[in-house]
Structure formats: C-alpha cells, structure tokens
C-alpha positions in Angstrom: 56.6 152.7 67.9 56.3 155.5 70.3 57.6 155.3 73.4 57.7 156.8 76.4 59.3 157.2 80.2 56.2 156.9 82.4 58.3 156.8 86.0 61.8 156.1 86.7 63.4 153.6 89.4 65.8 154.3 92.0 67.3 151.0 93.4 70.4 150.8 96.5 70.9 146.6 96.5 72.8 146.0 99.5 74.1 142.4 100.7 70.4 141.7 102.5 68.5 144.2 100.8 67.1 146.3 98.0 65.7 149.7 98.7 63.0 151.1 96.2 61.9 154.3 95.1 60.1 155.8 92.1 59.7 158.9 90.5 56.9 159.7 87.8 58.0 161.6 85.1 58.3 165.3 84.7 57.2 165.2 88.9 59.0 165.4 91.9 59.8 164.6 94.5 60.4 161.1 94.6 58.8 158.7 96.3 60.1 155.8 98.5 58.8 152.3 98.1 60.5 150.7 100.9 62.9 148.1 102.1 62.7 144.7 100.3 64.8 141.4 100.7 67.3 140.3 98.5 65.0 138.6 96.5 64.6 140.1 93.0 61.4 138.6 92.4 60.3 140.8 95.0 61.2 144.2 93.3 59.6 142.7 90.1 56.2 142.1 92.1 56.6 145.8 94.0 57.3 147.5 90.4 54.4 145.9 88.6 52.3 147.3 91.1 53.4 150.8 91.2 53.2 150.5 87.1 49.3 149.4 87.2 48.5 152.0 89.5 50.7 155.2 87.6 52.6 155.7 90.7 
C-alpha cells in the first residue's frame, strides 16, 4: 500500500487546553487552528475537518 504524509500536526496540551496547528506537506508556513479544551474528542472533530477539506 502506498502511503503518504498529506499534513502534519502540531499539538501544545496544557492542564486546560490543547493548542492546534497544521501544516500541509511540502508548504509552509504553518497554520494555527486554535485553542481547544481539554477534551480530546474535540481535536479529533477539529482534525477531521481540516483532513476533508486538505487543509
């Protein structure tokens, strides 16, 4: 199967929060997401997102 790196993630979890950023592949800069909650279900929903629309 061939695989391949469509973005990367940057995550800083902190005590009360995660921030988010992503960066598409072979581009820069990066781009910030934002501030979430602690809850990881959260990220999960913010990442799926970015995914279906390529960053």
């Amino acid at each position: 199967m061939d695989e391949s790196i469509n973005f990367f993630v940057g995550l800083d979890a902190r005590k009360d929060s995660i921030s988010v950023a992503v960066c598409e592949a072979g581009r820069e800069p990066s781009r910030f997401l934002g501030t979430l909650g602690p809850d990881v279900q959260g990220v999960i929903k913010t990442l799926r997102k970015t995914a279906r629309r390529g960053t």
